[in-house]
C-alpha positions, 0 to 999 in steps of 0.5 A: 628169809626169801628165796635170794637168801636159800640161793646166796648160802646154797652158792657158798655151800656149793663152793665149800664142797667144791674146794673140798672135792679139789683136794681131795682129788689132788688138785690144788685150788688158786690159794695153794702154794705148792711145797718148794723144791729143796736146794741143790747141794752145793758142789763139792770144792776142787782138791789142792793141785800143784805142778812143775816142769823144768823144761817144756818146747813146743817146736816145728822142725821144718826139713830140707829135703821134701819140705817135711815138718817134724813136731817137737813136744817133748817136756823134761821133770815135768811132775804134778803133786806129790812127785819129786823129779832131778834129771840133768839131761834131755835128748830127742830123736828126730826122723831125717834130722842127723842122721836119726842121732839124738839131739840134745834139747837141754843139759844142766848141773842141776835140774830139779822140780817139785810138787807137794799138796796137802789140806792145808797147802799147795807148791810146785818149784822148779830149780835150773842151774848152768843150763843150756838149751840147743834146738835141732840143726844147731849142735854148737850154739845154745839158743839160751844159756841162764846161770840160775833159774828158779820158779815157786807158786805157793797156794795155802788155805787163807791166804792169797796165792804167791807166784815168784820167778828169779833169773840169777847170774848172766843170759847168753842167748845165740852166743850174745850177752844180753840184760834182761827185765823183769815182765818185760820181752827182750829180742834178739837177732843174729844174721844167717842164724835167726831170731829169739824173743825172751819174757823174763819172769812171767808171773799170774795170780787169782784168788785161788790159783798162782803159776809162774815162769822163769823164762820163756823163748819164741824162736825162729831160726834158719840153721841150715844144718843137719838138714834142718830148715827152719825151726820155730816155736817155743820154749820154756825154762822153769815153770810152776803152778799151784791151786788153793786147798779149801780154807777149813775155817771158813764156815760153811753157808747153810743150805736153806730148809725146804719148804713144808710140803702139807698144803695150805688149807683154803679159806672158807667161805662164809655166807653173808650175814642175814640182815635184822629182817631175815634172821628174826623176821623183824621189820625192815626200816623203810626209806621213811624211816617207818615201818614196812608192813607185813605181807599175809604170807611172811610166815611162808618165807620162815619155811622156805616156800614160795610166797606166790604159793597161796594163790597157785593153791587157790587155782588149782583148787578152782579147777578141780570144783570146775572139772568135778561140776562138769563130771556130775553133769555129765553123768545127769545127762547120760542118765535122763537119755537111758531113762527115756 
């Protein structure tokens, strides 16, 4: 064994203690993966909705005297699960318009809405029969009367959302028979009095959610009448809406477990394996393919000395027969001078 053997296990000695000194104070070496963080709970699903309203406006009221605009939002049975709404009738008051008296928005024989949810279904309908809508500055003339208007959006859990909107019987709009399609817009316009577009049976679906409208009015009419100017804006007949209840068959995915948090022990370092020469002390084979001989101090190396050890003993025992030569001389001298 030489002395680049005692250096190459003292460096892989120095690089165990090294690792191990690093987890014992808390940091990690290059191989330690650290624990994985455990994953976010998914979030909870949103709760089984339905909704329904029979009457909804969104109106500007535009007055003649000082150009004031009066908003009109004003919504009739409108109900959201579970609720149940029947009123006929639907009356606002608006300031500068007849004299502070109500105008009546809608009347009808019948007007119901519905809204019901539970973990397993979810439906909002509406039902309108002989309805009749005004808008402000028009007491006389119906901007739209329907025979029988109905809305249903129906959610259950498993099963695709359904929306249907039915318009029974005739349309009268401004005082004008008119035949309207199905997802189609029909305009009707009238001189000195103004301009309706209609969309019959409007319908959406997703795979969670389904609403439907029966029948919905942009309006824009001049009626120069009861002090009103101009109304624009819209209306709507018969909507309905629902969002899916969680379908409670499906199996939940699982959540994956989180990753063990005890750290990886890292690989140890082994030193490299001494040759045939430097475990037994047997000879190398030389280049020849004969033997190497024996140095005189081979056995030096077996304990870890020096093999340049022989000759600094040498020296140093030469310089101290040189320097005791020179003392006995020195007192010699001293002495045949004192004698004299």
């Amino acid at each position: 064994m030489n002395s680049t053997t005692l250096r190459t296990r003292a460096a892989a000695l120095a690089a165990t203690a090294t690792a191990a000194a690093a987890l014992a104070a808390g940091t990690a070496p290059a191989s330690y993966a650290a624990p994985a963080a455990p994953a976010a709970a998914p979030a909870a699903p949103e709760a089984p909705a339905a909704h329904a309203a029979v009457l909804r406006t969104g109106l500007d009221v535009s007055l003649l005297d000082g150009g004031v605009r009066v908003p009109v939002n004003a919504v009739l049975n409108e109900v959201r699960a579970p609720a149940t709404a029947d009123r006929t009738a639907l009356t606002v008051t608006l300031d500068g318009v007849d004299r502070g008296r109500p105008v009546h928005l809608l009347r009808a024989d019948v007007a119901s809405a519905k809204a019901t949810a539970d973990a397993a279904r979810a439906e909002g309908s509406v039902k309108l029969v002989k309805a009749r809508v005004h808008l402000p500055g028009l007491p006389l003339l119906s901007v739209v009367q329907a025979d029988q208007v109905s809305a249903r959006a129906v959610c259950s859990a498993g099963a695709p959302p359904t929306a249907e909107a039915n318009l029974l019987g005739g349309v009268t709009v401004l005082g004008k028979r008119v035949t309207l399609t199905p997802g189609e817009s029909s305009t009707v316009s009238v001189p000195g009095v103004g301009e309706v577009v209609l969309d019959l049976s409007h319908r959406t679906t997703t795979s969670t959610t389904a609403a439907a409208t029966a029948l919905r009015l942009r309006v824009a009419v001049n009626p120069l009448d009861l002090n009103v100017a101009k109304v624009t804006g819209t209306v709507t007949l018969a909507e309905a809406g629902c969002s899916a209840p969680q379908d409670s068959s499906a199996s939940p995915v699982p959540a994956a477990p989180p990753a063990s948090s005890a750290p990886a022990t890292p690989p140890a370092t082994t030193a490299p394996d001494p040759g045939p020469s430097e475990a037994t002390g047997a000879p190398d084979p030389s280049p020849a393919g004969g033997t190497a001989p024996r140095t005189p101090d081979a056995n030096l190396a077996e304990t870890g000395g020096d093999s340049r050890l022989p000759y600094l003993a040498a020296g140093a025992a030469a310089l101290l027969a040189t320097g005791a030569g020179a003392l006995v001389l020195a007192r010699r001298a001293r002495a045949s001078r004192t004698g004299a």
